[in-house]
C-alpha positions as CSV (number, residue, x, y, z in Angstrom):
1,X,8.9,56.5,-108.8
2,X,7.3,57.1,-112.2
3,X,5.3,53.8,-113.5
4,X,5.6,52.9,-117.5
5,X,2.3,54.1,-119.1
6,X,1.3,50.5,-119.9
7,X,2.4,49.3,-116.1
8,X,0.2,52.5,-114.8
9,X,-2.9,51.7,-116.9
10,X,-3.0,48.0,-115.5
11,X,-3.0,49.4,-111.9
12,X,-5.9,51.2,-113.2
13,X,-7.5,48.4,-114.5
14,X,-7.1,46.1,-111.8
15,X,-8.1,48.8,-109.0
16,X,-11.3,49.6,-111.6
17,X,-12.1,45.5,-111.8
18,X,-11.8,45.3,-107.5
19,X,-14.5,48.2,-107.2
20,X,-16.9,46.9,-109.2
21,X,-16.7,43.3,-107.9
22,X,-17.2,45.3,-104.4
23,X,-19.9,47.2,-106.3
24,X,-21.8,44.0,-107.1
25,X,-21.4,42.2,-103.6
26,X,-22.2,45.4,-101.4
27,X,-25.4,45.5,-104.3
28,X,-26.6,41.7,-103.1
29,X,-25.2,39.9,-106.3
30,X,-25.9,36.2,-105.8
31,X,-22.3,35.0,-107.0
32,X,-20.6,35.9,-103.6
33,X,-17.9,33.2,-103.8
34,X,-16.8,34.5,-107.6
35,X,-17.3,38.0,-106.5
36,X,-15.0,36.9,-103.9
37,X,-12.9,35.2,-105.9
38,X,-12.1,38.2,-108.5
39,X,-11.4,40.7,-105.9
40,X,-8.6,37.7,-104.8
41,X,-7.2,37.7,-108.0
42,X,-7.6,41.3,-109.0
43,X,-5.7,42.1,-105.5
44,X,-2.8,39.5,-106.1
45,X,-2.3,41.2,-109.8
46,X,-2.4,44.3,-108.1
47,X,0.0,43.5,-106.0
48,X,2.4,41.8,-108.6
49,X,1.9,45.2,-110.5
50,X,2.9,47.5,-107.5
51,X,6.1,45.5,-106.6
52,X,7.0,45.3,-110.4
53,X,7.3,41.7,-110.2
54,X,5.9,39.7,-113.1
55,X,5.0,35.5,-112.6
56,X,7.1,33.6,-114.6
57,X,5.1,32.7,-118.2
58,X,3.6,36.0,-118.1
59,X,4.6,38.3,-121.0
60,X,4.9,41.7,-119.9
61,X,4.4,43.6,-123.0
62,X,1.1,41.5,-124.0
63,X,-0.6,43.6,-121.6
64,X,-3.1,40.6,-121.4
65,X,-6.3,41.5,-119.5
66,X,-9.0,39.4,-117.3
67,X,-12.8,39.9,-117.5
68,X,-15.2,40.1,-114.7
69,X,-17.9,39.3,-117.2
70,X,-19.2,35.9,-115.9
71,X,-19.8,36.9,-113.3
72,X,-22.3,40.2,-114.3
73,X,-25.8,39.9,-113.3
């Protein structure tokens, strides 16, 4: 099955957001719950990706994107 460009670059995103919040725990960072938090959340987007199921209020071609930024050291 070949993933929309936009669709495939969110995968991406998400898997590249997961790795560094695993970065920064497996690195000691003191925010262990929000760490834990983001992998949640980039996991369940991942997830929603994958299956090609979008939540309802989401618009698809926004592309919107989430930050890990409050939680950098």
């Amino acid at each position: 099955m070949s993933l929309q460009p936009d669709i495939a670059a969110e995968i991406a995103h998400c898997r590249r957001e997961i790795a560094e919040a695993e970065r920064l725990l497996s690195a000691g960072h003191p925010d262990i719950h929000g760490l834990c938090l983001a992998i949640s959340d980039w996991s369940a987007e991942l997830r929603i990706l994958q299956e090609g199921k979008m939540p309802p209020g989401r618009n698809q071609a926004a592309g919107e994107e989430g930050s890990c930024a409050g939680i950098r050291p």
